[in-house]
C-alpha positions in Angstrom: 28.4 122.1 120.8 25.7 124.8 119.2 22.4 123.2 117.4 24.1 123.7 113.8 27.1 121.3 114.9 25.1 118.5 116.4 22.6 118.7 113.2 25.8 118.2 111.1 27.5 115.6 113.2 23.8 114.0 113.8 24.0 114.4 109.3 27.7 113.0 109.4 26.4 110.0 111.0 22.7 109.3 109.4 24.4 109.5 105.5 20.8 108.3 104.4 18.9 111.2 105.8 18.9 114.5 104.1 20.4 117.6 106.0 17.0 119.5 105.9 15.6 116.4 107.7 17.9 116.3 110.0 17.3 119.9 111.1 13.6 119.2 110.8 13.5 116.4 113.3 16.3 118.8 116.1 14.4 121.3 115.4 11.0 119.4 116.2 12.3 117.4 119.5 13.4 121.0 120.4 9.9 122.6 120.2 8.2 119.4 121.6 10.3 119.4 124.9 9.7 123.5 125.2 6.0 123.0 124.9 5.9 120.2 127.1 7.9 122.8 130.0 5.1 125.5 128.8 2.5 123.3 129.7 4.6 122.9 133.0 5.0 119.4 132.6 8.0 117.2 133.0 10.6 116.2 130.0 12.3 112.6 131.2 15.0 111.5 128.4 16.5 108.7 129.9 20.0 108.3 130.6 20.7 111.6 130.1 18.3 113.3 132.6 15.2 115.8 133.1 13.7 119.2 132.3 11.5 120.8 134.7 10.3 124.2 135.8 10.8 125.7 138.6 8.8 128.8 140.1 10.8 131.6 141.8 9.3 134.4 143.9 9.0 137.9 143.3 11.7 139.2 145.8 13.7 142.7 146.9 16.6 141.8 144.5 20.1 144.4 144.2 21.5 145.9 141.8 25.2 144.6 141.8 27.1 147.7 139.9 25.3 150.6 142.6 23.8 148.6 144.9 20.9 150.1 144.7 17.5 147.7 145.9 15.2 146.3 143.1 11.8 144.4 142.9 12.6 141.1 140.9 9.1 140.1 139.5 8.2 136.2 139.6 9.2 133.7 137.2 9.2 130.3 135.9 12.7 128.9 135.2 13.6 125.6 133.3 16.0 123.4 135.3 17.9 120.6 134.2 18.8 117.6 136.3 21.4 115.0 135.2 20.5 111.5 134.6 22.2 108.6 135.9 24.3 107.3 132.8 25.2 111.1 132.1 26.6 111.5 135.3 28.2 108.1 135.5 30.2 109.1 131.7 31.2 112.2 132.7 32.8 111.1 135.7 34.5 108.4 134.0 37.6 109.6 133.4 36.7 113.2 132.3 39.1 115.7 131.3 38.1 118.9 130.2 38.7 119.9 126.4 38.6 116.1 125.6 37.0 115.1 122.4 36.8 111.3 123.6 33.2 110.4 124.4 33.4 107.4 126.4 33.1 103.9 125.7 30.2 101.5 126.5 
């Protein structure tokens, strides 16, 4: 699912809520939960798990297609962790290309 199908479907099922609202308040969590990993704090959305961010070294890095050595610079790296209930779902009788969401 892309951001334009879960504003729709997020539309489909709020009726009373105009589309441009709809995309204002995606669009708005989005941008909170990235500033919140720019200010390198921790986004918790239970049941469905966390963003953090994760520092990685500079390091002598390769290039795969002529193997020749590179210097990989530092970075910061968002990382995603699975909540609980997420996990649980998915591993509740999952099959892959299945529309079916689960059931509570």
């Amino acid at each position: 699912m892309i951001k334009s199908e879960l504003i729709q479907k997020i539309g489909t099922a709020n009726p009373h809520l105009y589309q441009r609202d709809v995309e204002r308040i995606v669009n708005t969590i989005l941008d909170e939960i990235i500033s919140a990993l720019a200010r390198g704090d921790r986004v918790e959305l239970r049941g469905f798990g966390a963003f953090t961010v994760k520092h990685r070294t500079a390091r002598q890095g390769r290039n795969p297609r002529t193997g020749e050595t590179v210097f990989v610079e530092e970075k910061y790296v968002p990382f995603f962790k699975t909540g609980k209930e997420l996990r649980e779902r998915l591993n509740r009788g999952y099959r892959p290309g299945s529309t079916d969401t689960g059931s509570r």
